[in-house]
C-alpha positions in Angstrom: 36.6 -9.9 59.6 37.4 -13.8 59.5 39.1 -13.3 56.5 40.9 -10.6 54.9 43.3 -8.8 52.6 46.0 -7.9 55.3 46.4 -9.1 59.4 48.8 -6.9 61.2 49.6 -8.5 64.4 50.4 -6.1 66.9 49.3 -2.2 67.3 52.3 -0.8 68.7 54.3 1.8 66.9 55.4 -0.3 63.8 51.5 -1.9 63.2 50.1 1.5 63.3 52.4 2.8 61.0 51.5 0.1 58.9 47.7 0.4 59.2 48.0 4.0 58.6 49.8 3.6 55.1 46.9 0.6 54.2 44.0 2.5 55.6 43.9 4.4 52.1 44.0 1.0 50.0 40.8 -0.8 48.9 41.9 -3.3 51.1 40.2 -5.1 54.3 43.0 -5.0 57.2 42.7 -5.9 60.8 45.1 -5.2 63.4 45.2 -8.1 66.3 46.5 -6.6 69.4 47.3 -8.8 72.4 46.7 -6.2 75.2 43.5 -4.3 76.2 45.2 -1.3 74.9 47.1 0.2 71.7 51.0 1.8 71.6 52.9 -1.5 72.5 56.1 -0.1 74.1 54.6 3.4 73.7 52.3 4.0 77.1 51.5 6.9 79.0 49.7 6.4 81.9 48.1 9.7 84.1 48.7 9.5 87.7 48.1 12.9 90.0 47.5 14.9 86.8 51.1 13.9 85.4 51.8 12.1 82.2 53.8 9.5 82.6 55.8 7.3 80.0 56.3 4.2 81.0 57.9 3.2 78.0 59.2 5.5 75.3 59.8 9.2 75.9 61.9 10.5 73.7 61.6 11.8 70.3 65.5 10.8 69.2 66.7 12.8 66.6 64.0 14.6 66.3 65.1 16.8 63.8 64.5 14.4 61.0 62.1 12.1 63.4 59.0 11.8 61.2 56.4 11.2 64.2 57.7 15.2 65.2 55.0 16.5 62.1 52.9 13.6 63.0 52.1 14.3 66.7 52.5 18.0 66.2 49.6 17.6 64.1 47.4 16.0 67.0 47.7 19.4 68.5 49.6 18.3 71.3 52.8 19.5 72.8 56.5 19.2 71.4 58.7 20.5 74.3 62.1 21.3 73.0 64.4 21.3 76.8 67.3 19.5 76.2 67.9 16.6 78.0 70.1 16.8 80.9 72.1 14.1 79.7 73.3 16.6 76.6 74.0 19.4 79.1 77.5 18.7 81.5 76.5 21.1 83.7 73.4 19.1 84.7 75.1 16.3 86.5 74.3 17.4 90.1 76.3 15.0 91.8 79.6 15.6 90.1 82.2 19.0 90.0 83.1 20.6 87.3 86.4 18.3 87.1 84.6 15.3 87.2 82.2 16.1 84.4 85.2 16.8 82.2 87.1 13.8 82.9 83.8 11.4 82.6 83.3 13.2 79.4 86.6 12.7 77.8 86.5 9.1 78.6 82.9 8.7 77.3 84.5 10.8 73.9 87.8 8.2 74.0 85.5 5.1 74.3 83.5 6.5 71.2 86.6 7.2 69.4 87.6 3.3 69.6 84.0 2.3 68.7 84.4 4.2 65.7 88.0 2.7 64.2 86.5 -0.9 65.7 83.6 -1.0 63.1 85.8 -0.4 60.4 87.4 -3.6 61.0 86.5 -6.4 59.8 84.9 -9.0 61.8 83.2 -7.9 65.1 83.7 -8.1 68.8 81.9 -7.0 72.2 81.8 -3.5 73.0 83.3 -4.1 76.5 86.5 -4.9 74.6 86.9 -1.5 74.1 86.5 -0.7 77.8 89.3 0.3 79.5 89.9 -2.2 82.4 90.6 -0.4 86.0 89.5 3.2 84.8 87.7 5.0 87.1 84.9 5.8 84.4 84.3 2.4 82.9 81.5 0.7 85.8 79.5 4.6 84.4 80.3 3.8 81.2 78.2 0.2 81.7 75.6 1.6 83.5 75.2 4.2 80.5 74.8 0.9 78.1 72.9 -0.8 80.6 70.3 2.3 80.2 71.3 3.3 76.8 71.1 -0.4 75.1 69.3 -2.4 77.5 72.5 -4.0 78.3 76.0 -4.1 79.4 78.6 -3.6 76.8 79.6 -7.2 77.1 76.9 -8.3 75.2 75.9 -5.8 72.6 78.2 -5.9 68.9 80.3 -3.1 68.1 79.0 -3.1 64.9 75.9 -2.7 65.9 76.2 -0.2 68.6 78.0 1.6 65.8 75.4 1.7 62.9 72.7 3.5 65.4 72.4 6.8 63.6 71.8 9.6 65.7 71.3 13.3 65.7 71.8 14.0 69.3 68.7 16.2 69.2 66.1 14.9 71.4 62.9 16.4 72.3 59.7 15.2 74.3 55.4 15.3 73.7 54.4 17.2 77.3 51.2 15.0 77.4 53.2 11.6 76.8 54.8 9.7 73.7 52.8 7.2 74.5 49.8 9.2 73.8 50.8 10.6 70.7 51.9 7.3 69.6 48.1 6.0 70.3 47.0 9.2 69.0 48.5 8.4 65.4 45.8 4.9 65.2 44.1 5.8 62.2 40.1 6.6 62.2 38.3 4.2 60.7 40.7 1.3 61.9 39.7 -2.3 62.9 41.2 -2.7 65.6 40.9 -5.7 68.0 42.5 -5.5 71.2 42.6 -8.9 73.6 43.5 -10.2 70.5 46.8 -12.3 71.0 47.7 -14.0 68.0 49.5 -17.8 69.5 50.1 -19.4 65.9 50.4 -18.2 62.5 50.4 -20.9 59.7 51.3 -20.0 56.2 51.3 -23.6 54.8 48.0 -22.9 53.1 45.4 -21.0 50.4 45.5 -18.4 52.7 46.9 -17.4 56.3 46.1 -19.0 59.1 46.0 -16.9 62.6 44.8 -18.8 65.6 43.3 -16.3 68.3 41.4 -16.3 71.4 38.7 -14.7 69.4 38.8 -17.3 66.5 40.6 -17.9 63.6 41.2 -15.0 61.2 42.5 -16.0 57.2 44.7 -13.5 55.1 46.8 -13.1 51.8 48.9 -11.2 53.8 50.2 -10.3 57.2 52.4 -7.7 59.0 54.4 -9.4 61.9 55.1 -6.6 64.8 55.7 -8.4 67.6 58.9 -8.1 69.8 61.8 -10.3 69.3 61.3 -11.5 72.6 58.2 -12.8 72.0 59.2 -14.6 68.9 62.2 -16.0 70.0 60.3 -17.7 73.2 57.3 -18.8 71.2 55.2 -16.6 72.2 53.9 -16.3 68.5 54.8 -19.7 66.5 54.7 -19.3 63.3 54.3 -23.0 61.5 56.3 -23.9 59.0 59.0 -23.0 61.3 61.4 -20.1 59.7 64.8 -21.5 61.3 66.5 -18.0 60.1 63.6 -15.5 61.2 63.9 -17.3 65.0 67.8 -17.2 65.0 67.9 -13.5 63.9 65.2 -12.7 66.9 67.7 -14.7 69.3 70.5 -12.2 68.1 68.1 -9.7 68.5 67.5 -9.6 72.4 65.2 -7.2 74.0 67.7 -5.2 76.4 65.9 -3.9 79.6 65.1 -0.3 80.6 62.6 0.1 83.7 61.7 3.3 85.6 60.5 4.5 88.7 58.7 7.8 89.3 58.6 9.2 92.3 56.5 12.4 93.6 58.4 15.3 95.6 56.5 16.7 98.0 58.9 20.2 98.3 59.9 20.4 94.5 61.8 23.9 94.8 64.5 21.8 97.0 65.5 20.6 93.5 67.0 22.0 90.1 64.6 21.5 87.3 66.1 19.6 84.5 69.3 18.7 86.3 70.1 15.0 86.8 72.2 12.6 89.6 73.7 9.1 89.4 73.6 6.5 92.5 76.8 5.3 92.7 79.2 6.8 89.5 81.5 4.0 91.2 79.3 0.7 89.9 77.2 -0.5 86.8 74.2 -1.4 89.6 73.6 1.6 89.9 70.6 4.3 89.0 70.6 7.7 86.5 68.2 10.2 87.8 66.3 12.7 86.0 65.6 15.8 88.6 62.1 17.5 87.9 61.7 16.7 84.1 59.4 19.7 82.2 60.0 21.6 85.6 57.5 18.8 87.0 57.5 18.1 91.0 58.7 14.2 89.8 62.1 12.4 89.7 62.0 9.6 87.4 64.9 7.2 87.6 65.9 4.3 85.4 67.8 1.2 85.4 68.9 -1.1 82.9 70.1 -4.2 82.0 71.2 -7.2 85.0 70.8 -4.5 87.4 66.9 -4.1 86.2 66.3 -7.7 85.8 67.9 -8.6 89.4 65.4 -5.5 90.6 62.4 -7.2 88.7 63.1 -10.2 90.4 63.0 -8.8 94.1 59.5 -8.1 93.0 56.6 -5.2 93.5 58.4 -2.2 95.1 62.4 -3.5 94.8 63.2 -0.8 92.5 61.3 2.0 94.1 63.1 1.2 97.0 66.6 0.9 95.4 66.1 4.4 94.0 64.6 5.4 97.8 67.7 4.4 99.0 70.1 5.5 96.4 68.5 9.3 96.3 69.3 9.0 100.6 72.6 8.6 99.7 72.5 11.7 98.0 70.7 13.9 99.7 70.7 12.5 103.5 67.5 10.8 105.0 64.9 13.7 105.2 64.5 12.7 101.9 62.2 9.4 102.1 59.6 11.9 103.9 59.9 14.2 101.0 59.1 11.5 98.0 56.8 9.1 97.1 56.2 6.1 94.6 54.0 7.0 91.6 54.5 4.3 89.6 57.4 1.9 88.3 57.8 -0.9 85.5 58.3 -4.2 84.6 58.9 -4.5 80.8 61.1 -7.3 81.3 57.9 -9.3 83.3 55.1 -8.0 80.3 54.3 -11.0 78.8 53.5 -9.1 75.5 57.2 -7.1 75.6 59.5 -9.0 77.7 61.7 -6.4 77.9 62.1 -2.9 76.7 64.2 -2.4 72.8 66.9 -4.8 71.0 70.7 -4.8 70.7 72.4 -7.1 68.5 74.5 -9.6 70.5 78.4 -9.9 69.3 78.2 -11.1 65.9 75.2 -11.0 65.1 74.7 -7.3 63.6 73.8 -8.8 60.1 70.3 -9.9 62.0 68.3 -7.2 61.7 68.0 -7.6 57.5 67.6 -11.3 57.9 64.6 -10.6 60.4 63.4 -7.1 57.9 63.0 -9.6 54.9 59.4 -10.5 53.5 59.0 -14.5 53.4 56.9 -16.0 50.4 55.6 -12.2 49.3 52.8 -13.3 52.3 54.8 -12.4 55.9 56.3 -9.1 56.2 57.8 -8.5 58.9 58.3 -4.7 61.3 59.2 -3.3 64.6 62.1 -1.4 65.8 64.4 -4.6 65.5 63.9 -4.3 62.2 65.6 -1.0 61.8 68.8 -0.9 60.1 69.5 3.1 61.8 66.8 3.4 64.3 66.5 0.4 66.2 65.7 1.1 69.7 63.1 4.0 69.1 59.7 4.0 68.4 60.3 6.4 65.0 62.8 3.4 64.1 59.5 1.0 64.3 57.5 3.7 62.7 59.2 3.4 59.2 59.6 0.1 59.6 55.9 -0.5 59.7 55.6 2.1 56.9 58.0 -0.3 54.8 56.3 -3.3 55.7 53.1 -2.1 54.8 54.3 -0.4 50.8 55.5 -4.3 50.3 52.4 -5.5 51.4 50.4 -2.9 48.8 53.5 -4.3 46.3 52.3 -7.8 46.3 48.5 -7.1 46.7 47.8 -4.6 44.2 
């Protein structure tokens, strides 16, 4: 497999979408995946006899979400709760008042989004904040969870052109696993495969890999814009506007920590707290998710990267600490650490989905667009509607790949 039709570099959601719509061509495709395993930012890990995403989670509007069918089909489990984020009633921590009033400044805040993208010309998000409100530190933290990053630094215009349904539903044994379910049979895969430089100055491709060199006609870039944008795959001739539209493109940050209850009736299934509604530094947590005797927390953007860099156990701790708060001391005899991430540390992620920064909304076409009918590019930064999700890097490896059959056959 030194040299072949079609190299797809990377096997997270978006390269095995791809390989899956080129698996039925007489063509000869390889996928090169960096890490020992497949899924990128899709993983489910089993610890104590509990699937746990680490990444991914949920399937976002997943009434017209395609990979619903898809992992349905694998036989495994699509659990329809709703999120306790949809339901007000769920917020443990606040009264009834208070889940009105953060609600109707959440529905405001939305409301100016809305007439801002209209406009022409764009502008931070946190412009449409309003300064001293009670609400607004929640209303970061939500961004800080829901993009990656504070308001300050994602485009109205982007935030604005995410298209969702508000129906969200989960796989019961892992995302991540149906996501690595979904690799097609038959697929050459090669994992421990990083791909460091990718010429296209020649006959053919040029891929340069711990394993060797591999030629193509074609290849299918699905590497986060992280990555790119710090070198970590150099494509040579330089594409000035593919590495200025992965700099608009950051990758936001989203961590978790899960933590095992030791008394899980003490707690509502399904219900949810925050930290500190007063601050952005602060943690959203998900009470017994699927009825299971976990909480999982998250955090997001500076907040997650000033955790990160505390090191192992800082934001297992944090969330020790904030839950305390909560529910008094007895609790730190009551929990302990499962796991927790660092997507912002993973040298083949750095970091968890994109947000366009202000101004820079238009980047996600420039980085979608095929260069030479040779480099085709995919991955959830790539999606115009979906970015952020792993069925927005789905059909984004599904597009990449009919281009690829478009110019080879």
């Amino acid at each position: 497999m030194t040299e072949v039709d079609v190299a797809v570099i990377g096997a997270g959601a978006a390269g095995l979408a791809a390989v899956s719509v080129l698996a039925a061509a007489p063509l000869r495709v390889v996928v090169l995946e960096a890490q020992g395993r497949i899924g990128g930012r899709a993983h489910t890990v089993s610890l104590d006899g509990l699937p746990l995403d680490l990444g991914c989670e949920w399937l976002h509007s997943a009434d017209r979400n395609p990979l619903v069918e898809k992992i349905d089909a694998l036989g495994l489990t699509i659990d329809k709760t709703p999120p306790p984020w949809a339901n007000p009633g769920a917020t443990a921590n606040f009264s009834a008042a208070e889940r009105q009033a953060y609600g109707e400044a959440f529905a405001t805040f939305d409301e100016r989004i809305g007439t801002a993208a209209g406009e022409a010309g764009d502008r931070p998000a946190s412009d449409l904040l309003e300064l001293g409100d009670r609400w607004t530190p929640l209303l970061n933290a939500f961004s800080a969870y829901y993009n990656g990053a504070e308001f300050d630094q994602v485009s109205v215009k982007d935030y604005a052109a995410y298209d969702d349904s508000e129906l969200n539903w989960r796989v019961a044994e892992g995302y991540g696993a149906g996501i690595a379910g979904l690799a097609p049979r038959g697929a050459r895969i090669i994992d421990n495969c990083p791909v460091s430089v990718l010429r296209h100055d020649g006959a053919l491709l040029s891929l340069e890999t711990p394993k060797g060199v591999v030629r193509a006609r074609t290849a299918v870039v699905c590497v986060p814009t992280a990555v790119l944008a710090a070198g970590g795959l150099r494509i040579l001739p330089e594409l000035p506007a593919k590495l200025a539209a992965a700099e608009g493109l950051p990758l936001g940050l989203a961590d978790k920590v899960f933590l095992k209850l030791e008394e899980p009736d003490a707690f509502a299934a399904e219900s949810m707290v925050y930290g500190a509604p007063g601050r952005t530094a602060t943690g959203a947590y998900h009470l017994r998710p699927l009825g299971r005797p976990v909480i999982e927390a998250f955090f997001g953007g500076a907040h997650a990267r000033a955790l990160e860099a505390e090191g192992p156990g800082g934001s297992a701790a944090f969330a020790i600490d904030e839950l305390v708060g909560i529910y008094g001391t007895g609790l730190r005899r009551r929990v302990s650490v499962l796991a927790q991430t660092a997507w912002a540390a993973d040298p083949w992620a750095r970091g968890s989905y994109s947000h366009a920064l202000p101004g820079r909304a238009g980047e996600r076409a420039v980085l979608a667009a095929p260069v030479d009918g040779r480099l085709f590019f995919a991955g959830e930064a790539c999606s115009p509607h979906a970015f952020s999700t792993a069925h927005g890097a789905w059909e984004t490896g599904e597009r990449a790949a009919r281009e690829v059959l478009a110019a080879l056959l």
